[in-house]
Short mmCIF file of the C-alpha atoms (twelve columns), coordinates in Angstrom:
data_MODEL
# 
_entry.id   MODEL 
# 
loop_
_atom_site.group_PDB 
_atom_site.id 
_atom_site.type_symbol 
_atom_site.label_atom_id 
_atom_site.label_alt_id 
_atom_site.label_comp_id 
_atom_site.label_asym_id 
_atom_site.label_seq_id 
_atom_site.Cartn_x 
_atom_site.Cartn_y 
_atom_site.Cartn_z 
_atom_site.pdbx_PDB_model_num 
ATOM 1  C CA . UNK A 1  -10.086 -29.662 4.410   1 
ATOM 2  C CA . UNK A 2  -12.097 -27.655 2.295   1 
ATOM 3  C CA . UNK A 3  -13.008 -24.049 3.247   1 
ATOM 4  C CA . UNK A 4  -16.479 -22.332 3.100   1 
ATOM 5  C CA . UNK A 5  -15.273 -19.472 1.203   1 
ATOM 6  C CA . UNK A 6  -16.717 -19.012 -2.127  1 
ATOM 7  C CA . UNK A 7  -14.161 -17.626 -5.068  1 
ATOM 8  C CA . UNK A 8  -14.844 -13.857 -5.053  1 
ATOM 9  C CA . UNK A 9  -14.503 -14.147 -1.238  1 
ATOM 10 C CA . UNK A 10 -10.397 -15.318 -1.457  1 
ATOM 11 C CA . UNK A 11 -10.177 -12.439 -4.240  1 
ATOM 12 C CA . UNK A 12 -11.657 -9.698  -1.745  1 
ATOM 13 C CA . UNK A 13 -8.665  -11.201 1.256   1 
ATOM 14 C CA . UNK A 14 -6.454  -11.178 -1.383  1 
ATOM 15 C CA . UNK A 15 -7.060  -7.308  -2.950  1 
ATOM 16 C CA . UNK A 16 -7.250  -6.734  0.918   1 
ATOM 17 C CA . UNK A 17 -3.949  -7.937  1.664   1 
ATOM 18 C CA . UNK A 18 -2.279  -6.151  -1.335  1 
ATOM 19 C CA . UNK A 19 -4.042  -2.853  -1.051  1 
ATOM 20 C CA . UNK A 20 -2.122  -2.844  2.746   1 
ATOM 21 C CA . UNK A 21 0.824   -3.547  1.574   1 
ATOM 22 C CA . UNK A 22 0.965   -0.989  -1.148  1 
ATOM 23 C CA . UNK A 23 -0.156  1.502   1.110   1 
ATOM 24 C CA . UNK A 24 2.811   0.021   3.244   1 
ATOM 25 C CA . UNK A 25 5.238   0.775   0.627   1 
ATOM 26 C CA . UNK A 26 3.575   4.217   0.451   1 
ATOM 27 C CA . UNK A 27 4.587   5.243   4.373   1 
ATOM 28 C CA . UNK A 28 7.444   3.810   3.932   1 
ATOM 29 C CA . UNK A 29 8.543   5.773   1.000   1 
ATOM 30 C CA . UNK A 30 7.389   9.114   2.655   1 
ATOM 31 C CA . UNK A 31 9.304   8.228   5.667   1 
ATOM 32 C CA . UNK A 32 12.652  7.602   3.521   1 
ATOM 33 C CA . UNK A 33 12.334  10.735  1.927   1 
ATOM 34 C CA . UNK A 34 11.371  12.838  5.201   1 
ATOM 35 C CA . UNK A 35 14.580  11.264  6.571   1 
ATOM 36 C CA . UNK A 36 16.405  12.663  3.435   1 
ATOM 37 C CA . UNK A 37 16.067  16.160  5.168   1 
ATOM 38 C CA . UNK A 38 18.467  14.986  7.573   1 
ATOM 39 C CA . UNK A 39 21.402  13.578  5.999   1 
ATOM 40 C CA . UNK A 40 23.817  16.376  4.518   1 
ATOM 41 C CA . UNK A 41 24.430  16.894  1.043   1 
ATOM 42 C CA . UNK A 42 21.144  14.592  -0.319  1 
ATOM 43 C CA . UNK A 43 19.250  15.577  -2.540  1 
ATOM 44 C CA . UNK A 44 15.429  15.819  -2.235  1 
ATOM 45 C CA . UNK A 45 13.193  14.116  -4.114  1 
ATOM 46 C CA . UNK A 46 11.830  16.242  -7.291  1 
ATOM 47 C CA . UNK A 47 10.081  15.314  -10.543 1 
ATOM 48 C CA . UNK A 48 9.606   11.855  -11.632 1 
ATOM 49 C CA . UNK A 49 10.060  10.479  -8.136  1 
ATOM 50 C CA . UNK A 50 7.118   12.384  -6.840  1 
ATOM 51 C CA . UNK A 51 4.633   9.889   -8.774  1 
ATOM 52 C CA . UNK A 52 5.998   7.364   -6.355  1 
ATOM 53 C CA . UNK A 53 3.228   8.674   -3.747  1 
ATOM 54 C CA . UNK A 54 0.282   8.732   -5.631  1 
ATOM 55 C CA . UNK A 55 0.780   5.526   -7.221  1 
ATOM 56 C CA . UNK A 56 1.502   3.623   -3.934  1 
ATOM 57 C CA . UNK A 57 -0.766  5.956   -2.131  1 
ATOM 58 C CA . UNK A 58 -3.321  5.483   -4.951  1 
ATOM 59 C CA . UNK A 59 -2.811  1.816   -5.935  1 
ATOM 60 C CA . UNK A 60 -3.484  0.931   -2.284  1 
ATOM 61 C CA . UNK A 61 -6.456  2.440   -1.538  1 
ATOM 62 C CA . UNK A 62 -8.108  1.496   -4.573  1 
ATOM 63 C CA . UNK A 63 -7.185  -2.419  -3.652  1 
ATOM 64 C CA . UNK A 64 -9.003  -1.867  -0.390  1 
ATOM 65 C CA . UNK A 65 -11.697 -0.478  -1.729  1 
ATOM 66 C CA . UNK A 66 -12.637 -3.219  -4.236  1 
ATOM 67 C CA . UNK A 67 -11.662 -5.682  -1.719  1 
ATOM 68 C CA . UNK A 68 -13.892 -4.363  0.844   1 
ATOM 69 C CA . UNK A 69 -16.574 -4.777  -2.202  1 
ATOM 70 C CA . UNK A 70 -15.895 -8.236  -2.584  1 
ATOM 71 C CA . UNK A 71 -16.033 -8.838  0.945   1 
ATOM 72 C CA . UNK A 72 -19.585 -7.383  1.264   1 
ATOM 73 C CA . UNK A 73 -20.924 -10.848 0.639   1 
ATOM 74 C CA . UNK A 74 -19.087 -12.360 3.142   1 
ATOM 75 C CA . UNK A 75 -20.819 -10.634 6.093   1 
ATOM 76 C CA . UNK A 76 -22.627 -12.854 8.513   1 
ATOM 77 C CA . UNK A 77 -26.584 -12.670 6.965   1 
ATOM 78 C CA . UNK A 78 -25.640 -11.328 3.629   1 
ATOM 79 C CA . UNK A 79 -26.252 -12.687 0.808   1 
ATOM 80 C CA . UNK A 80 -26.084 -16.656 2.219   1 
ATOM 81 C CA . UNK A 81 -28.660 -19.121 1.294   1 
ATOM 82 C CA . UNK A 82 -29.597 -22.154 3.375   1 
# 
């Protein structure tokens, strides 16, 4: 079966897909260390592990933003020839 997808059209799904799940990995970071207020005798996060946010935060949303810019092409009337 072959699909009607051209190349930079699976790359797009595919930065799509992995700019989610970074962001993902981003909530579910801040919700592990919001949850570290509750436990006794934890310690909060401080230096180095505060770049964990921006780079999943970060990483994420620059993913979906370059996949939404390969996925311009694929809207209906857009760039199709017949």
């Amino acid at each position: 079966m072959k699909a009607n997808l051209k190349t930079h059209e699976h790359i797009g799904l595919f930065l799509m897909f992995a700019g989610a799940t970074w962001f993902g990995f981003g909530i579910y970071g801040t919700l592990l260390a919001a949850n570290r207020l509750l436990l006794s005798e934890v310690p909060l996060i401080s230096g180095k592990e505060l770049l964990i946010f921006p780079i999943f935060y970060g990483l994420g949303a620059l993913m979906l933003a370059f996949g939404q810019i390969e996925l311009k092409e694929a809207l209906p009337g857009k760039g199709r020839k017949k």
